[in-house]
N, C-alpha and C positions, 0 to 999 in steps of 0.2 A: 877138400882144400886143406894143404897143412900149414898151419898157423905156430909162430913163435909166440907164446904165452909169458911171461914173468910174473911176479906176483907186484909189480906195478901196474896192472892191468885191473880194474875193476870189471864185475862181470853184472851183464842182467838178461833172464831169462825169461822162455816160452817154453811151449811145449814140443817146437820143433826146432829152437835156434839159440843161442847163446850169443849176446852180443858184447864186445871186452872193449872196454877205453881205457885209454892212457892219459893221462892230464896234464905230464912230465912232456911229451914229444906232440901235442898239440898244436900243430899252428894257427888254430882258430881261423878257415879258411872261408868257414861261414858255408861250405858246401853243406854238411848236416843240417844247420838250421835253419836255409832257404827253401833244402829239399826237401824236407819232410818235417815241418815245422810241428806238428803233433808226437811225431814222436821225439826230436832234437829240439828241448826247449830248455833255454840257461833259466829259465825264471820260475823253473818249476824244480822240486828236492823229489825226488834224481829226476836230473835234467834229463836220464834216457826214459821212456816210457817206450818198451818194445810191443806192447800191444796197444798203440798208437795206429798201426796200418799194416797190412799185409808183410809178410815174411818176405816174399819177392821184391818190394819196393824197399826194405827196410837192409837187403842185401845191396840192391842197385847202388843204391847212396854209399853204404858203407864203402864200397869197390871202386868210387870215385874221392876217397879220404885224401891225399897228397902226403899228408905225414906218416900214415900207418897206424894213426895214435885210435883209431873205429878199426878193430878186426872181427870175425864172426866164425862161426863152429856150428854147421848143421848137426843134429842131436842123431843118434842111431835110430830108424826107423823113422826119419821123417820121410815124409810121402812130395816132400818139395824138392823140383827136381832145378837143376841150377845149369843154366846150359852159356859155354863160353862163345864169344862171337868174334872172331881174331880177323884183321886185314892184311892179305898177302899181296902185297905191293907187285911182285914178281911173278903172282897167277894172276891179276887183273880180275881182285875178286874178294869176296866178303865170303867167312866161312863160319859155322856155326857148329860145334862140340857140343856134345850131350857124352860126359867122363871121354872117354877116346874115341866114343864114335861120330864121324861126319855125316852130322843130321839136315844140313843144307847150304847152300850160298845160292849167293846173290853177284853174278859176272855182270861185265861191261869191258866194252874197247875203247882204246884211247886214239885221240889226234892231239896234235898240238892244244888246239883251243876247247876241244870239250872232250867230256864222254860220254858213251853212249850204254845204259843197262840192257843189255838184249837178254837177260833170263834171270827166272828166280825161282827157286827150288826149294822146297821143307819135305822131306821125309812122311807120309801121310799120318801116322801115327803122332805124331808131333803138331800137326796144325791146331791153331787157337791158342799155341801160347804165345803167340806173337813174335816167332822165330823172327818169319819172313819181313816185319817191320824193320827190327832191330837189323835186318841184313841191312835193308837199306839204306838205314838210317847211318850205320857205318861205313858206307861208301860215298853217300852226301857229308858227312863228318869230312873226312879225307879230300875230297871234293876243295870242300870249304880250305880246308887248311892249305892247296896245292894253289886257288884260285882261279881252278876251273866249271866250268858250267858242265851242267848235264840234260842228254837226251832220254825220257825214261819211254825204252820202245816193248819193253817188258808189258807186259797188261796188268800185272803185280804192283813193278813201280810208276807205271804211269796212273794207278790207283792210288797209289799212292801220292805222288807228288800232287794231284787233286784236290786230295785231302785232308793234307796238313798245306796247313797255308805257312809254317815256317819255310817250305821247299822253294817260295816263291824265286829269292834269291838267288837259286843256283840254277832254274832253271834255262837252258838254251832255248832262246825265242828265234 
């Protein structure tokens, strides 16, 4: 990840991440301190405590900031690997990066009033980090936003939708 740094940026470290805030271009959106209240607390000196929670959840949040004012710096030789999960509108599909390579997705077909997941894919070297969730979970995201329901005929996502009881909502009955 390349990150624009200034020396408006406060830094606080680990042994695999560096994490920078800005206090100048903060919106106070309240995302840090909902999502990971251990380690994003105003009421604690420094409010950032980066060994609060794992590196992976401490990225997740950061990548959800809206202002830019939380950026972050994996350290040389971290063993944390950071895999991007993009939606292509125009493949009818949820796709998943590990640096340039495509390490999985998650398809479905559309009609008018629903969609339907017919597959889902991770890379075998890859399963257990929870690729194949976040596949889905970005295609119910999208879902949601478009106002369509889904059919999950995948055995993947019909596990899923199972088991998160947030999926209730989008489900086609």
């Amino acid at each position: 990840m390349s990150i624009n740094i200034n020396d408006d940026y406060k830094s606080y470290e680990t042994e695999d991440l560096i994490v920078y805030w800005n206090a100048d271009i903060c919106e106070h959106s309240g995302i840090c301190t909902m999502g990971l209240p251990k380690v994003f607390n105003v009421r604690e000196k420094p409010w950032i405590n980066v060994f609060g929670e794992n590196t992976k959840k401490i990225i997740e949040i950061i990548e959800k900031c809206p202002s830019g004012a939380l950026k972050y710096k994996l350290k040389k030789g971290s063993a944390i690997m950071i895999f991007k999960i993009v939606f292509e509108n125009e493949n009818n599909r949820s796709a998943a990066f590990y640096k340039n390579e495509e390490i999985g997705e998650c398809t479905f077909s559309r009609s008018n009033e629903f969609w339907i997941i017919d597959h889902t894919f991770v890379i075998e070297k890859y399963n257990g980090e929870g690729i194949g969730k976040k596949l889905v979970k970005n295609v119910v995201d999208k879902a949601r936003e478009e106002n369509v329901k889904i059919i999950p005929l995948c055995p993947f996502a019909l596990k899923e939708f199972q088991n998160v009881k947030e999926y209730k909502d989008i489900l086609k009955q």
